[in-house]
C-alpha positions in Angstrom: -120.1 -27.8 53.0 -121.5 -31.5 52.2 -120.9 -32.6 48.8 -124.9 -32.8 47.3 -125.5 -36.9 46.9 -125.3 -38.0 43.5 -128.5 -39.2 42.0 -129.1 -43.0 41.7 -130.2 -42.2 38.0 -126.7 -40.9 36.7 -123.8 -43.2 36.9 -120.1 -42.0 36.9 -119.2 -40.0 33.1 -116.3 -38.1 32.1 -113.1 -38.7 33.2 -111.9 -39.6 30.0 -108.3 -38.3 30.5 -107.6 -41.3 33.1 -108.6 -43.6 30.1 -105.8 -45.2 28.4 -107.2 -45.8 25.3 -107.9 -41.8 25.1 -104.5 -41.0 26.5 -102.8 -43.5 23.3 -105.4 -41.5 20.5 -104.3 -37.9 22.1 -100.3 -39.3 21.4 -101.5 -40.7 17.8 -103.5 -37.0 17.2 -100.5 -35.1 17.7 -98.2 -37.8 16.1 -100.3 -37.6 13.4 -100.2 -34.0 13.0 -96.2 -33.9 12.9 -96.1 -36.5 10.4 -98.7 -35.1 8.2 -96.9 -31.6 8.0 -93.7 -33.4 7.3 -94.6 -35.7 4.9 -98.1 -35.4 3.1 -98.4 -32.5 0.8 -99.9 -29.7 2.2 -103.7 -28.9 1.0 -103.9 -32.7 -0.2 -106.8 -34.8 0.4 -104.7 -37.4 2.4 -103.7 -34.9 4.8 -106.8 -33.9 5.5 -108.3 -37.4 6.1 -105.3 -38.3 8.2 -105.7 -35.3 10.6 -109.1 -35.5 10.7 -109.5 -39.3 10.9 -107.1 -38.6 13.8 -108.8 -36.3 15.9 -112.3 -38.1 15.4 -110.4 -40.9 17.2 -109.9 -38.8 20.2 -112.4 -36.5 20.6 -115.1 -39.3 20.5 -113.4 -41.7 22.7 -113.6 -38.2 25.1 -117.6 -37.4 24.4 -118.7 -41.0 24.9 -117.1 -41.0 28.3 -118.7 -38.1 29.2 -122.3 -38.8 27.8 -121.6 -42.6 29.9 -124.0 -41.4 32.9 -127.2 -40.8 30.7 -126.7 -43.1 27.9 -124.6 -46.2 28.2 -126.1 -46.8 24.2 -124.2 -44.0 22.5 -121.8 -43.9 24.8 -121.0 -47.5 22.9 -121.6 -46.0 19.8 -119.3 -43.3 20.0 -116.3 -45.6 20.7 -117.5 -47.6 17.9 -116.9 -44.6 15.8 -113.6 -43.8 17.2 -112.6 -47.4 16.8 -113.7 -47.1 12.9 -111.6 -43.8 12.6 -108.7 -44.9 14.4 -109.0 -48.3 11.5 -109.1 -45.7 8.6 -106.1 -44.1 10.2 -104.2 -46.9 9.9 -104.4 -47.9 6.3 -103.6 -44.1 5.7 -100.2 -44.9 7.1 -99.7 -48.6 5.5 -100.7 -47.1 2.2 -98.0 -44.2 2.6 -95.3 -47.0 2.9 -96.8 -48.7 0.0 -96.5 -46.0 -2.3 -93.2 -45.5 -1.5 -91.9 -49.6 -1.2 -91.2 -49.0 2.4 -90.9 -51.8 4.8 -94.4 -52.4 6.8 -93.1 -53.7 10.0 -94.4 -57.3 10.9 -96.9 -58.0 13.7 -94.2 -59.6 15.5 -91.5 -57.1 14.6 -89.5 -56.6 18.1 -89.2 -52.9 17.8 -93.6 -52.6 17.9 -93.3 -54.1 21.2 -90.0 -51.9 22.2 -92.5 -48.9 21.1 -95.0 -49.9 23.3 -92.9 -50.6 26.2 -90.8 -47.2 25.8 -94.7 -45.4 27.0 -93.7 -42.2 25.1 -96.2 -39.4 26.9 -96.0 -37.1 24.2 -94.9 -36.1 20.5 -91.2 -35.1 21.6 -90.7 -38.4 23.6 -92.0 -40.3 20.0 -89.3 -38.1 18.2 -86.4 -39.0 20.4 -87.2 -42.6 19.8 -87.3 -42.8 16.0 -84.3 -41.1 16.3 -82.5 -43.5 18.8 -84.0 -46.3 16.3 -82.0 -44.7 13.4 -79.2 -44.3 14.9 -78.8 -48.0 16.1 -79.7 -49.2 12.3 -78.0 -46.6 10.7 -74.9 -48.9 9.9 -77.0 -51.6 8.9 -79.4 -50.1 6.6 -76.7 -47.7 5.3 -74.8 -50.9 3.8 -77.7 -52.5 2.8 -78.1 -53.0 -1.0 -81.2 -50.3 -1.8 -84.5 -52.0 -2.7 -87.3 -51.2 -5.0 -88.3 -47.3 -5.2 -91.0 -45.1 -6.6 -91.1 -41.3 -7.5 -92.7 -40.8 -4.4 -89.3 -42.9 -2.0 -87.2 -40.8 -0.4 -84.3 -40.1 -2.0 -81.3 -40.5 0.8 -80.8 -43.8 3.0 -81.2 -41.4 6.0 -84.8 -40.2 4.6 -86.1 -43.5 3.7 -85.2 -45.1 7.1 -86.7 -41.6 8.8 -90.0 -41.9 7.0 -90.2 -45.8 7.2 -89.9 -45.5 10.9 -92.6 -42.7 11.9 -94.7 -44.4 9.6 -94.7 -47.2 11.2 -94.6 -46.0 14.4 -98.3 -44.1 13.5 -99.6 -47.6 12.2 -98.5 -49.4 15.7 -100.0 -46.5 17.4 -103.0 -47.5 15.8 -102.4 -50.9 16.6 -102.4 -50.4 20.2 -106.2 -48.0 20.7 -107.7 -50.0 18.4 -106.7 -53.3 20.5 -107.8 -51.1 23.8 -110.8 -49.6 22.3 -111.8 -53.6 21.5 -111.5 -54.2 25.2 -113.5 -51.2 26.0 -116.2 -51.6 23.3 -116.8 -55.4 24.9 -116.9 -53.7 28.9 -119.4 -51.7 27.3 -121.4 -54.1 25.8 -121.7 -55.7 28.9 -122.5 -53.0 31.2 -125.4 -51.8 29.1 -126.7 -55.9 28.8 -126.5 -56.2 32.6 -127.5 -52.8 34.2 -129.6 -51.4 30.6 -129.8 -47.7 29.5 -131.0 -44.3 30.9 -134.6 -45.3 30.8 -134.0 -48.4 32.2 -132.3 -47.4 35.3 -135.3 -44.2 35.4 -137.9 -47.0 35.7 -135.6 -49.0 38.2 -135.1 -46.4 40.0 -139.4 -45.1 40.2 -140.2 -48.9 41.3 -137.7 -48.0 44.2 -138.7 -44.5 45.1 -142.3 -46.1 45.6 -141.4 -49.0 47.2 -139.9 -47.2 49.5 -142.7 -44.6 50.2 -145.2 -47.5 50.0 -143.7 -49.3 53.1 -144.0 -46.0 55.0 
């Protein structure tokens, strides 16, 4: 059976699973969701915004792909939003260090870029490597003299390091979609400049239609 033509109105949409900005906010959702149950009291207001500011990263990276073939103008808006979540996200996780005088890892710090390289597909794969990180350090930060704490710093060297690295590892996370959804914002921004919105490409594509039957 012959696959029905795809109108010249609609341009490709969906697909947003092959994106990888979507793919890194699906790892930071879940991420996200293992660190909040293991280190944000439960029923607390930062919990909520964390999961929440989470999954508004993913799911609207995942509805402006698939609104892309009728409007190119929310479709931009939409990762805009995503963007902005994923940003709030963020300073969830560099405030949790904060408030515990844990180390925020520098934008240079080797092991963001080891984190990136390592291309964990999933929450498990994320786990193994904080682990592995601890476990090479362990010596190091074990006979290290203890810095300044709060009521709110883990008590045990093994704790601190633990919480220190997942955090960090959700704040590189979001690091890395925000830098991809930057990219994707500009493509965006371009396509809509250059080829316009739904409306545009309707008119475009009437002047065609009777072109077309005119020179018949």
């Amino acid at each position: 059976m012959e696959k029905p033509q795809r109108p010249q109105i609609l341009q490709p949409s969906g697909g947003y699973e092959k994106l990888v900005s979507y793919r890194v906010a699906k790892l930071l959702y879940d991420v996200t969701v293992r660190f909040v149950d293991r280190y944000i009291p439960v029923g607390s207001r930062t919990a909520d915004q964390m999961e929440q500011a989470a999954r508004s990263g993913e799911r609207n990276i995942a509805e402006g792909s698939k609104l892309s073939a009728t409007t190119k103008k929310l479709e931009l808006n939409l990762t805009n939003v995503a963007r902005a979540s994923i940003d709030e996200l963020r300073k969830d996780y560099e405030s949790f260090l904060e408030h515990r005088k844990l180390t925020l890892w520098a934008p240079m710090d080797p092991r963001r870029k080891e984190l990136s390289n390592t291309r964990c597909k999933d929450p498990d794969e994320v786990a193994r490597w904080i682990q592995m990180v601890w476990l090479r350090e362990m010596e190091q930060r074990t006979q290290a003299a203890e810095g300044p704490r709060t009521t709110r710093t883990p008590r045990t060297v093994k704790d601190r390091a633990y919480a220190e690295i997942s955090a960090n590892v959700g704040q590189t996370l979001c690091k890395i979609a925000m830098h991809l959804l930057d990219k994707q914002v500009n493509s965006q921004a371009r396509a809509f400049e250059q080829e316009g919105g739904f409306s545009e490409r309707l008119y475009k594509v009437r002047n065609e239609v009777k072109r077309q039957q005119a020179g018949h």
